[in-house]
N, C-alpha and C positions, 0 to 999 in steps of 0.2 A: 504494500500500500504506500500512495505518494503521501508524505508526513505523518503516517504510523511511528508510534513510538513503543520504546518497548515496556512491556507492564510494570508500571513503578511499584514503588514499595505503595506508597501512597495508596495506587489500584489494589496490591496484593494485602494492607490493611481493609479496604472497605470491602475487598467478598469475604473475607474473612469475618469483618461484623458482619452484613448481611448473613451471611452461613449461622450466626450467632443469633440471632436477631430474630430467624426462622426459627432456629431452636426456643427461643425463650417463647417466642407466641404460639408453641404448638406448648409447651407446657404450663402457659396460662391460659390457653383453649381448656386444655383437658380438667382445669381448676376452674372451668367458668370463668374467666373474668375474661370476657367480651371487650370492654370496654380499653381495656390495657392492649389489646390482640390490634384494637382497631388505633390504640396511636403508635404502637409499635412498625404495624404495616407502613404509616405516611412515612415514620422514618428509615424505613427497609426501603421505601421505592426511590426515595430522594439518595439514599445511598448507591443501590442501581443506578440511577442515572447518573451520579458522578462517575461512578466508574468507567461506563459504559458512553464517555460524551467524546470519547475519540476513539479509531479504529484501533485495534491489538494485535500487533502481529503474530505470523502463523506458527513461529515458534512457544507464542504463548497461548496456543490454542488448547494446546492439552489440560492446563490447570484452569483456564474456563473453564472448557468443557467438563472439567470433575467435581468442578465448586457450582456448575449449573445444576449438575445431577445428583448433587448433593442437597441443594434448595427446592429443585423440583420434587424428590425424591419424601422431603419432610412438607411440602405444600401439598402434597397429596395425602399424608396423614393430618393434616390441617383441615382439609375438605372434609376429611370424612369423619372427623372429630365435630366442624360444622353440619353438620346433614348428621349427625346422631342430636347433636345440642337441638337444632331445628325440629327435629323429627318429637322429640320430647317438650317443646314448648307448645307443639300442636296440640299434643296428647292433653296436655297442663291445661292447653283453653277449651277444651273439649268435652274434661270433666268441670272444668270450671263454669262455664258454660250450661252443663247438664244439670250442676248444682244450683243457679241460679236459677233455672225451668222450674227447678224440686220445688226450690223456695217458694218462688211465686205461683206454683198449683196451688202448694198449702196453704197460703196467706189466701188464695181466693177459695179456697174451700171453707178456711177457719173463718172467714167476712159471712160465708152463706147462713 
């Protein structure tokens, strides 16, 4: 590439936290806190794009490629840690929902 440079340390610090960064939000997935996961991620993406705001040559192709498969690899335990959380907040308004129905039969039965 014309003005590729080679991956600095700079670059090899930020996948390194991004790799970090994925870990810690899959393990505050798995503890519920949502809320942490989602400011976690603005700062995972902002560090991707540092990284990632000049081309990297092809000899440093390899340690992308290990540190992608690595991020990809725990963002797909991420997913499916979201789609089990999702899956059980459904369930949650469902009976919540059904409890409510209960209630309000009973209050218009106990009024009759």
């Amino acid at each position: 590439f014309e003005g590729a440079k080679e991956l600095t340390p700079s670059q090899t610090k930020l996948l390194a936290e991004v790799v970090k960064l994925t870990k810690d939000m899959l393990s505050l997935a798995r503890a519920g806190d949502w809320d942490e996961v989602a400011e976690l991620e603005l700062i995972r993406r902002d560090a991707l794009g540092r990284c990632f705001d000049r081309p990297i040559l092809d000899h440093d192709s390899s340690l992308i490629a290990e540190a992608l498969a690595v991020i990809l690899h725990l963002n797909e335990e991420l997913m499916s840690v979201l789609t089990i959380a999702r899956e059980q907040t459904q369930e949650e308004g469902l009976i919540y929902r059904k409890g409510r129905v209960a209630v309000t039969q009973y209050q218009d039965v106990d009024a009759n």
